[in-house]
N, C-alpha and C positions, 0 to 999 in steps of 0.2 A: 409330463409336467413341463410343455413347453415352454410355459412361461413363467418360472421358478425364475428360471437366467434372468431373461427382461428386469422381472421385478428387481431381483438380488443389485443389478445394475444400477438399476434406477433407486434404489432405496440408498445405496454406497455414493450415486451423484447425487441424492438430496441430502446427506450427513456430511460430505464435504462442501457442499455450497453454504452448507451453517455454520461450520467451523469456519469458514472465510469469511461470514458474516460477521459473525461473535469476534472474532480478532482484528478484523477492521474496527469495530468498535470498541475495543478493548483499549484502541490509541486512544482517542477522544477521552476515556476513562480514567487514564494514566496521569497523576499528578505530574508528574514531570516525563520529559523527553526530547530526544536530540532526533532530528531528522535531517537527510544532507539525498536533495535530487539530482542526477546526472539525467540530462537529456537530449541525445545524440539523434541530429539530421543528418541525409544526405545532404553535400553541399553548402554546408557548412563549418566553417575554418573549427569553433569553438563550440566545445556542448554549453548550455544551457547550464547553470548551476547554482543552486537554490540549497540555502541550509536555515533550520530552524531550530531554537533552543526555548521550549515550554516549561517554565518554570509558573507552578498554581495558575493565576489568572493574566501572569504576562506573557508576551513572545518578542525572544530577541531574534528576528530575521536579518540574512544579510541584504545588502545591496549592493550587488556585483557591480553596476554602471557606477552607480557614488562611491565606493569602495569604501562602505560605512557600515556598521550595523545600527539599527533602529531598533526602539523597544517601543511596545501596542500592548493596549491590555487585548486579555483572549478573555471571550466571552464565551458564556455557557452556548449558546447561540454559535457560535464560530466552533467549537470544538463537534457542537455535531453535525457543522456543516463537513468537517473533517471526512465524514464516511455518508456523504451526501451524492456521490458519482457512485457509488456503490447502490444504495438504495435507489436511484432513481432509474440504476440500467443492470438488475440484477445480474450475478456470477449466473452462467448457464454450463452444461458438461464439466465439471467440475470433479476432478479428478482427484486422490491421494495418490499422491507418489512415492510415499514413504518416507522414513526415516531417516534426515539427514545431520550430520554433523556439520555446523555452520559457525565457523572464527573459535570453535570449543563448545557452543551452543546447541542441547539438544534439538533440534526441531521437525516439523513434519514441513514437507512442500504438497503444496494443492497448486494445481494448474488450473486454467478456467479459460474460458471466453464472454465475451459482456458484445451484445448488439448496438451500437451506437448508433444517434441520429448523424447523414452524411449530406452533404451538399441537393441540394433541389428536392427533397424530402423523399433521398433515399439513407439508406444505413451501411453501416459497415461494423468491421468484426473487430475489435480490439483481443488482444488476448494477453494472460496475464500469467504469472506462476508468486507462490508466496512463500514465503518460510517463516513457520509460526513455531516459537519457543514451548516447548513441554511443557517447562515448570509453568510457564503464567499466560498461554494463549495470545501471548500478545505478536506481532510481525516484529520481526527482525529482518526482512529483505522482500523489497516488492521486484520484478521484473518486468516489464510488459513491452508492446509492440502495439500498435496503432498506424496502418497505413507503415510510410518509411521511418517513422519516430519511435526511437527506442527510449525506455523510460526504466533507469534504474533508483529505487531509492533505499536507505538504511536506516535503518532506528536504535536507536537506545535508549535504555530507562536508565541506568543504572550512571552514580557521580556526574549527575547534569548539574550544569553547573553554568553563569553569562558568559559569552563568549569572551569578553573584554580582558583585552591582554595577550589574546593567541598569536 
């Protein structure tokens, strides 16, 4: 049964490339949510820093350069743009890594890698790891790597609330 293994492999990477599926979109789903990006170059002084607060059909985003926050409405359309980089460059090798305790958070991490299109129409390999909460599927921490750009971001569901006043 030499290809028991194979199979078993490959049937464990296509149950975790769903579960990363299903919880990427489980954000989009989410009546409310706090999300906050860090995103770190070589060779540069300051990461990147992006936070957002989904409340029903608005989003209060900041604006690091205006040192303001805005409010947009969010559109049904916009929220499933949310898991749009997902869908258009599927999770590939998709791994469970187990069971991790994350800020008090039950969750599982999946790792993966995504083919991306790259300069003169060649590709490159993003790679990513997630941690998805037990109780409700949803992410609570994305990790990833692209070329030298590192990309961490955080989520929350739970007492969101506008940012006004922090």
């Amino acid at each position: 049964m030499a290809w028991a293994a194979p199979q078993a492999q490959a049937d464990e990477q296509a149950e975790a490339c769903t579960a990363i599926r299903r919880a990427v979109h489980a954000v989009g789903e989410a009546e409310n949510f706090h999300s906050r990006l860090l995103a770190r170059t070589p060779g540069r002084r300051r990461p990147v820093e992006e936070e957002r607060f989904v409340i029903g059909d608005v989003v209060y985003a900041n604006s690091p350069a205006a040192g303001r926050w805005v409010r947009l409405p969010m559109t049904a359309e916009e929220r499933r743009a949310l898991e749009s980089g997902l869908l258009a460059y599927p999770p590939q090798d998709c791994r469970d890594e187990g069971a991790h305790s994350l800020e008090g958070v039950a969750t599982r991490r999946y790792s993966y890698r995504q083919t991306l299109p790259g300069p003169n129409g060649t590709t490159t390999i993003a790679t990513g790891e997630l941690w998805v909460a037990d109780a409700d599927g949803r992410p609570r921490r994305y990790e990833g790597r692209h070329g030298e750009v590192s990309v961490a971001i955080t989520f929350d569901y739970d007492r969101v609330a506008p940012p006004f006043g922090r």
